[in-house]
N, C-alpha and C positions, 0 to 999 in steps of 0.2 A: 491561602496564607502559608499551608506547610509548606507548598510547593515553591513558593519567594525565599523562606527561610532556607531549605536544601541547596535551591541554587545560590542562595549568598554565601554558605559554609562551605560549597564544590569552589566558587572562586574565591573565597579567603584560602581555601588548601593549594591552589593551585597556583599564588602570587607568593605563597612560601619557598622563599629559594636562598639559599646561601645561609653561612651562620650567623648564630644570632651570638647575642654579648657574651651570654652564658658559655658558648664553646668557645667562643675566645680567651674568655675569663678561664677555662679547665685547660686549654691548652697553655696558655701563662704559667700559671697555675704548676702545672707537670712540668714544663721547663725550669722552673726557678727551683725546682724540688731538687731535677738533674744536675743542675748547675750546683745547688750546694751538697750534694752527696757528693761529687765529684772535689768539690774547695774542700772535703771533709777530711775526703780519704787523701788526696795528693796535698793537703796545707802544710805537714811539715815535711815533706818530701824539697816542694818549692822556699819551703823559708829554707833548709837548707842548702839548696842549689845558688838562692841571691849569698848567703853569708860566706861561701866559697868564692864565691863571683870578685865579693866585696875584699876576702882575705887577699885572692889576687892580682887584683887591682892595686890595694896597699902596697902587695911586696914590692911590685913594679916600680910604684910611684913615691915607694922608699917613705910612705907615710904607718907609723907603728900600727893604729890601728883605726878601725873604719867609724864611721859618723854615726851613732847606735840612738837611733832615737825614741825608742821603748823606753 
């Protein structure tokens, strides 16, 4: 009987291959972390790059000021 049991736990180890939810779930997980330290540090860098954008746009199209929807 030990000797059924050993060989059933050698081929349960050895049908383990690729990841499982968990590592997918940690590797998410670290990316969405990456992504909002990065929207953290660059978020008023990028609001100020559109409101520029917007200012000249405006001047162009000779409208006073831009469509503010905050």
């Amino acid at each position: 009987m030990n000797d059924f049991v050993l060989r059933v736990m050698a081929w349960a180890k050895s049908r383990d291959r690729g990841a499982s939810a968990v590592e997918y779930a940690l590797i998410v997980g670290l990316i969405a972390a990456v992504v909002g330290g990065v929207i953290y540090v660059l978020g008023s860098r990028v609001d100020w790059m559109f409101d520029r954008a917007c200012d000249n746009v405006s001047a162009g199209a000779g409208v006073n000021e831009c469509n503010q929807t905050r």
